[in-house]
N, CA, C and O atoms as CSV, one atom per row, in Angstrom:
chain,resi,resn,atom,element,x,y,z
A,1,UNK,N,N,109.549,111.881,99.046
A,1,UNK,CA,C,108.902,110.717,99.610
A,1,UNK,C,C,109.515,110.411,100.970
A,1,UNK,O,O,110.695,110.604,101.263
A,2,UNK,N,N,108.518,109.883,101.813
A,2,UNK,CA,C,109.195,109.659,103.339
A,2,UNK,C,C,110.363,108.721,102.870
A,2,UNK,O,O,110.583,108.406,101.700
A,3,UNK,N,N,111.380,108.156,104.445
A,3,UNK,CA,C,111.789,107.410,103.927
A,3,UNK,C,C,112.106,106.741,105.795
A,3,UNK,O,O,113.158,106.375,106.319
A,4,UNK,N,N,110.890,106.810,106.275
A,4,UNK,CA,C,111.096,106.118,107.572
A,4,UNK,C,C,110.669,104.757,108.157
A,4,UNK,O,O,110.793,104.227,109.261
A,5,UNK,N,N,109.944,104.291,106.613
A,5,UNK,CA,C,110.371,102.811,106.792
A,5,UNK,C,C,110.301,102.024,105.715
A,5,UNK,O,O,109.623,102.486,104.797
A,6,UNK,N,N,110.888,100.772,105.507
A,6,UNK,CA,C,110.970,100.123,104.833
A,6,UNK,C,C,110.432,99.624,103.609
A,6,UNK,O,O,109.737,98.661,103.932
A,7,UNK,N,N,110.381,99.815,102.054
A,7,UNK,CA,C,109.659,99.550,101.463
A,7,UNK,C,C,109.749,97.633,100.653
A,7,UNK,O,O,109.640,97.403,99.449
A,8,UNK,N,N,109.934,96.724,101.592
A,8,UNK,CA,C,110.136,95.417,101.751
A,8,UNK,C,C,109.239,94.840,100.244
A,8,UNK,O,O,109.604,94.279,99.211
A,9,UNK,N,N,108.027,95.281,100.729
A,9,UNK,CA,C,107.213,94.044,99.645
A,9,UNK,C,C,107.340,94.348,98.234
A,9,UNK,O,O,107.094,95.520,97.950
A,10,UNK,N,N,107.682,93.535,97.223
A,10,UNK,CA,C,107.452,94.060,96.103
A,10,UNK,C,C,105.923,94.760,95.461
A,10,UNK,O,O,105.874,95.561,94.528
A,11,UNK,N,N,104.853,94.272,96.158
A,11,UNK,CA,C,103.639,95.511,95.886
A,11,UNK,C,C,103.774,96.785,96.532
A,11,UNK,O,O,103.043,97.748,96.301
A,12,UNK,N,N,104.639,96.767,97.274
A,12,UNK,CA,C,104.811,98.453,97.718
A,12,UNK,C,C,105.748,99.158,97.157
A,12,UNK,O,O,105.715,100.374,97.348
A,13,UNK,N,N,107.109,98.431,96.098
A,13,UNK,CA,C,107.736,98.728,95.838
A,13,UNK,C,C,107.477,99.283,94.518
A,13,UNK,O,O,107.957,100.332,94.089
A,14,UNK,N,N,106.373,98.195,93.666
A,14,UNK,CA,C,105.286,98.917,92.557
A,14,UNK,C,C,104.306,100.194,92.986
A,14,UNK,O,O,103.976,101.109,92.231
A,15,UNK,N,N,104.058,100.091,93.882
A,15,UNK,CA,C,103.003,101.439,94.145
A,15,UNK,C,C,104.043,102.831,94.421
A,15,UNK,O,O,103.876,104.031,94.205
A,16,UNK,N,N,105.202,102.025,95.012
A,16,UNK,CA,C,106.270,103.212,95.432
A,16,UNK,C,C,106.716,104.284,93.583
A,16,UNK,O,O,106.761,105.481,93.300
A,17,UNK,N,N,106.953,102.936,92.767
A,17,UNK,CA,C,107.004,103.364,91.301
A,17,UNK,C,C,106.083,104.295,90.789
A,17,UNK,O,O,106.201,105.503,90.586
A,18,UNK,N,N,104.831,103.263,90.560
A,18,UNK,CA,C,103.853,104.396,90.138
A,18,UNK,C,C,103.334,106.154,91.325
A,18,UNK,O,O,102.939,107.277,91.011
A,19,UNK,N,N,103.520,105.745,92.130
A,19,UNK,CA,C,103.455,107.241,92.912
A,19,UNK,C,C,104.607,108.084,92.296
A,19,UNK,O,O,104.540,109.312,92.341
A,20,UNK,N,N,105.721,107.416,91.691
A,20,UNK,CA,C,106.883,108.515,91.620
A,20,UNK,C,C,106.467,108.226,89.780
A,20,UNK,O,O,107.422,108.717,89.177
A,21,UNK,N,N,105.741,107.810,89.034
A,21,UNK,CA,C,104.802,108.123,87.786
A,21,UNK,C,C,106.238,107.065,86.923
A,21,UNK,O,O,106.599,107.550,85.850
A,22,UNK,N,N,106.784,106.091,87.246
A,22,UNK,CA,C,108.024,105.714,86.357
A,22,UNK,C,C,107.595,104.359,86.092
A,22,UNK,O,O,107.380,103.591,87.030
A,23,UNK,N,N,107.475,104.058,85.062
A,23,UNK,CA,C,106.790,102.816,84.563
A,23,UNK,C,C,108.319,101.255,84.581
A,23,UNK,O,O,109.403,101.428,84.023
A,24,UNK,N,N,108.063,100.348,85.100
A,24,UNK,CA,C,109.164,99.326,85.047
A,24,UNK,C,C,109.912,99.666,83.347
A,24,UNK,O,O,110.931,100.281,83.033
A,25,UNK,N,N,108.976,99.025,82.607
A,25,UNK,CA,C,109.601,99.399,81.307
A,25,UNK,C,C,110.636,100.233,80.775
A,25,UNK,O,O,111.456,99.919,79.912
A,26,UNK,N,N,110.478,101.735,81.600
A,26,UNK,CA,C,111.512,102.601,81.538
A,26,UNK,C,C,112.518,102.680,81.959
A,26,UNK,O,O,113.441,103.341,81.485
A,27,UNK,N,N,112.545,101.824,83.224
A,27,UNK,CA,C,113.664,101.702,84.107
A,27,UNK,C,C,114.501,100.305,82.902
A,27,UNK,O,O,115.714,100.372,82.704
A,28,UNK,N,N,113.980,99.610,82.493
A,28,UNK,CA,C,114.236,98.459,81.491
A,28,UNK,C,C,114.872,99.041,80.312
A,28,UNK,O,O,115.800,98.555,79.665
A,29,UNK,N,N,114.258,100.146,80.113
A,29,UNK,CA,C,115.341,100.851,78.743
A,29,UNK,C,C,116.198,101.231,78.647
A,29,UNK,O,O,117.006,101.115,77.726
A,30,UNK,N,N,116.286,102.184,80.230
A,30,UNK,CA,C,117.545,103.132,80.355
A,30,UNK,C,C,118.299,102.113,80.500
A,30,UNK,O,O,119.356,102.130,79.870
A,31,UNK,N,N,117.965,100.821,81.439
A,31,UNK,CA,C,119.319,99.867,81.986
A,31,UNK,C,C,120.011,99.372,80.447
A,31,UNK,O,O,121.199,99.654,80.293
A,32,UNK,N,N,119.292,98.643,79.315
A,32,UNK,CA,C,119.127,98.144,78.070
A,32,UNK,C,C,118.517,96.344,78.404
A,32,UNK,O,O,118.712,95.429,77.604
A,33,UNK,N,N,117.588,96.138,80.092
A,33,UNK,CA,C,117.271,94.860,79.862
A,33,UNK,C,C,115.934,94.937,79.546
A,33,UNK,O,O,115.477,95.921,78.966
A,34,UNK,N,N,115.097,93.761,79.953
A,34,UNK,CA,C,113.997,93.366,79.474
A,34,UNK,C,C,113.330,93.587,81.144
A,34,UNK,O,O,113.700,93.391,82.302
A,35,UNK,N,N,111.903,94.216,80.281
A,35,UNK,CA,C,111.003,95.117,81.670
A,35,UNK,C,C,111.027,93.657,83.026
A,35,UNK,O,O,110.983,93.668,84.256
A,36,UNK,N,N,111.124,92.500,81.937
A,36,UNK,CA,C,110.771,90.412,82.922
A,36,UNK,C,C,111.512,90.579,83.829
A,36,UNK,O,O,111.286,90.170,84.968
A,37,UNK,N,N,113.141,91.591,83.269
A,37,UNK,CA,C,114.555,91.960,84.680
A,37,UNK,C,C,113.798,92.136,85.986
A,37,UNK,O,O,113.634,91.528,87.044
A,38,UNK,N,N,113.229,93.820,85.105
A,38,UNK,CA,C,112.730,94.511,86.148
A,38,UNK,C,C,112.093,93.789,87.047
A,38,UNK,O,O,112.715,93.442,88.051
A,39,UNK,N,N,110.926,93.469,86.902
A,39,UNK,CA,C,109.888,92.832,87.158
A,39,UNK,C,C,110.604,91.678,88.268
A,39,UNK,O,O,110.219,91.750,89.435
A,40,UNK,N,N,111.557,90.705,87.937
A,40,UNK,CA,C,111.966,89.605,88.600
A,40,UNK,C,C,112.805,90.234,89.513
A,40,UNK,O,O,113.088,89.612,90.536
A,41,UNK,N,N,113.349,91.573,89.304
A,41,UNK,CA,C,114.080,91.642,90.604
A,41,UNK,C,C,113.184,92.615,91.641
A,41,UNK,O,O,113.897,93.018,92.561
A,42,UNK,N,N,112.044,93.008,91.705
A,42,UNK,CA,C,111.150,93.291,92.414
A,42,UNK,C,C,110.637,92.405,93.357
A,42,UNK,O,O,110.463,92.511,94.571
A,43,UNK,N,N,110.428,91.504,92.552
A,43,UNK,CA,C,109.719,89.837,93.066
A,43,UNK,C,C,110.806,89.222,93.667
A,43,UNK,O,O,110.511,88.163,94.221
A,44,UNK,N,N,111.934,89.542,93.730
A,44,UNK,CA,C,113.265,88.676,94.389
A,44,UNK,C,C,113.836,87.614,93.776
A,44,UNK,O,O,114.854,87.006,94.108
A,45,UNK,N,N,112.925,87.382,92.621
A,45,UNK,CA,C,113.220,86.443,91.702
A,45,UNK,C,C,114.780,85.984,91.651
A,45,UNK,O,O,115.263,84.912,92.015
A,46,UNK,N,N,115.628,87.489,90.906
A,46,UNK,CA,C,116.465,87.630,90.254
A,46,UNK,C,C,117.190,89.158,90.953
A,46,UNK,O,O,116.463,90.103,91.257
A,47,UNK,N,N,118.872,89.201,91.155
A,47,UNK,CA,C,119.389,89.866,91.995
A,47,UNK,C,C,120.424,90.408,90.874
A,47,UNK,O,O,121.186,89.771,90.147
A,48,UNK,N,N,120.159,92.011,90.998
A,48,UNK,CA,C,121.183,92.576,90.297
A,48,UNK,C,C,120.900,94.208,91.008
A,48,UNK,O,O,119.947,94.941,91.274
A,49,UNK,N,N,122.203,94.203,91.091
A,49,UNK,CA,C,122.385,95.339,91.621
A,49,UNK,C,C,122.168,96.748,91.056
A,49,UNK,O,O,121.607,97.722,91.558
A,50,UNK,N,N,122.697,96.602,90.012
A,50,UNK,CA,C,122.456,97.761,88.925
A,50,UNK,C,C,120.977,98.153,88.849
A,50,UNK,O,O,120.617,99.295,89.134
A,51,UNK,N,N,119.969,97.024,88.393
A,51,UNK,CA,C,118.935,97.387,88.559
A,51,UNK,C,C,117.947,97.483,90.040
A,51,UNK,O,O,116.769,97.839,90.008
A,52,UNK,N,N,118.599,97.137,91.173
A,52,UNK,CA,C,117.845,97.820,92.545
A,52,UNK,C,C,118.458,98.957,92.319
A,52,UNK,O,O,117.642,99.826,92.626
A,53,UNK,N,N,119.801,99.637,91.818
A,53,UNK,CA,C,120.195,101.049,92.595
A,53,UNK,C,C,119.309,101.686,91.262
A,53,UNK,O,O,119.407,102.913,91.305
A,54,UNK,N,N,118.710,101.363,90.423
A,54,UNK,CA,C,117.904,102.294,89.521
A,54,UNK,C,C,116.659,102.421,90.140
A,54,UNK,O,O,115.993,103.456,90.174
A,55,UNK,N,N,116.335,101.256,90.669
A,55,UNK,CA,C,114.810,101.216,90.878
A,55,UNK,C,C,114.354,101.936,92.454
A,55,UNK,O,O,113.325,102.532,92.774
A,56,UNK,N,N,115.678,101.570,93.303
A,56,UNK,CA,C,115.470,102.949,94.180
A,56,UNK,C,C,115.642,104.555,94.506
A,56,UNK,O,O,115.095,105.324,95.296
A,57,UNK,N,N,116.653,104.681,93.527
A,57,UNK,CA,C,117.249,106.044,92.537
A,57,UNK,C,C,115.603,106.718,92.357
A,57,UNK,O,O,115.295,107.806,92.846
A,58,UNK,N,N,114.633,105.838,91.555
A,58,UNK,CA,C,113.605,106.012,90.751
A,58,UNK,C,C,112.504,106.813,91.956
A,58,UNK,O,O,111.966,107.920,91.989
A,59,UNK,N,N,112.508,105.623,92.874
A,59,UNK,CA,C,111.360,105.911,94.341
A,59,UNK,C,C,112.167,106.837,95.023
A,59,UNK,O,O,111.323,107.477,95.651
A,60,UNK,N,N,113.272,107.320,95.303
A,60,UNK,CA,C,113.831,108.431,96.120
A,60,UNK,C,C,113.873,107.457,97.305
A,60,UNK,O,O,113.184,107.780,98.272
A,61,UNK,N,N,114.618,106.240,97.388
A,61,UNK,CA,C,115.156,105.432,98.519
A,61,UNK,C,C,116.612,105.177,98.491
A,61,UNK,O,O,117.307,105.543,97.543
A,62,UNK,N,N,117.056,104.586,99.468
A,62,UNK,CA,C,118.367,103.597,99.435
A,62,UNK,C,C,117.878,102.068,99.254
A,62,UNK,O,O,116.912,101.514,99.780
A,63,UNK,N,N,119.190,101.363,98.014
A,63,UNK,CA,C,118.988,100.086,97.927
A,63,UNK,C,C,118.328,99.505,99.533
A,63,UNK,O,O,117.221,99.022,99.774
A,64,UNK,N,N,119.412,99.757,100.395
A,64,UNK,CA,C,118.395,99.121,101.852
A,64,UNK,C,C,117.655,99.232,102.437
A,64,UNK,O,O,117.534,98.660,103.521
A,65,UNK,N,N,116.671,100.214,101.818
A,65,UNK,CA,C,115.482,99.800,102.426
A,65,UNK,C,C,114.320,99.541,101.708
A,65,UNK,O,O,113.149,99.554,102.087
A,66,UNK,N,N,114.934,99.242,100.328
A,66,UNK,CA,C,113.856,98.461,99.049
A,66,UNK,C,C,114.052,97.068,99.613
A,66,UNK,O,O,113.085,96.371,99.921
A,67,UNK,N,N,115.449,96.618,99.762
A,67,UNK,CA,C,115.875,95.217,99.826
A,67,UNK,C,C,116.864,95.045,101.276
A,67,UNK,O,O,117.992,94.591,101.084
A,68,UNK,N,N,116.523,95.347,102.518
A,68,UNK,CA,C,116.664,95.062,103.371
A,68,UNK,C,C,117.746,93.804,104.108
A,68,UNK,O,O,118.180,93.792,105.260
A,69,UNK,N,N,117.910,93.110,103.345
A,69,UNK,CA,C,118.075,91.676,103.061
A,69,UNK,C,C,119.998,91.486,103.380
A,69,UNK,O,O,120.546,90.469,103.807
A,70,UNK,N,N,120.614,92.695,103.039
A,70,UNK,CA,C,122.225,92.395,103.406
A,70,UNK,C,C,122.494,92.024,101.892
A,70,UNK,O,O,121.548,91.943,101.109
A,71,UNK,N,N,123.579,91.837,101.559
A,71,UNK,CA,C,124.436,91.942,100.506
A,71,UNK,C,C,123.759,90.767,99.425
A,71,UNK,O,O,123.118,89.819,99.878
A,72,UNK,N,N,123.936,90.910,98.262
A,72,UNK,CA,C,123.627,90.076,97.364
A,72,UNK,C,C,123.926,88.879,96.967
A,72,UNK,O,O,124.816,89.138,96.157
A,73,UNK,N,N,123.822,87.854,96.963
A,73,UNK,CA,C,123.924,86.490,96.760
A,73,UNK,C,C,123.665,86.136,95.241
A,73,UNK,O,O,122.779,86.435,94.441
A,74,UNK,N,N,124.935,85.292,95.179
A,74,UNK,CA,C,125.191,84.851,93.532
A,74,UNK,C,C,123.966,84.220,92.716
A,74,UNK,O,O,124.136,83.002,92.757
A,75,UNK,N,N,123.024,84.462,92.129
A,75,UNK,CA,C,121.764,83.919,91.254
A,75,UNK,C,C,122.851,82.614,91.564
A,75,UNK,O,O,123.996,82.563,92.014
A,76,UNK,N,N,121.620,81.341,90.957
A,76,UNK,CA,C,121.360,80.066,90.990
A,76,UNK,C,C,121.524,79.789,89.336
A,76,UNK,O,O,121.358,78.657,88.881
């Protein structure tokens, strides 16, 4: 997969998934959370690291340029 620019939005970051055929759910099993993880940390909802370095592992990216954004900030 290219990787010359940014995959920012979480709908590109789902299409980035399904092009590479890996369903959230799965990424939810291997981690042992719930697919809602997945899902919320796509949406920016919810920040965990473990699950961006799976979910860009998954698309053939680096965490920075799924999440662009600089270092992670403590959930609320």
């Amino acid at each position: 997969m290219k990787t010359d620019n940014p995959l920012t939005d979480p709908i590109e970051i789902k299409i980035a998934l399904i092009r590479a055929n890996v369903l959230q759910s799965k990424i939810a099993r291997k981690l042992g959370v719930s697919k809602v993880i997945v899902t919320n940390v796509i949406k920016g909802r919810r920040t965990s690291m473990r699950v961006r370095k799976a979910i860009a592992r998954a698309v053939g990216r680096r965490v920075e340029e799924l999440w662009p954004s600089g270092p992670l900030k403590k959930a609320a």
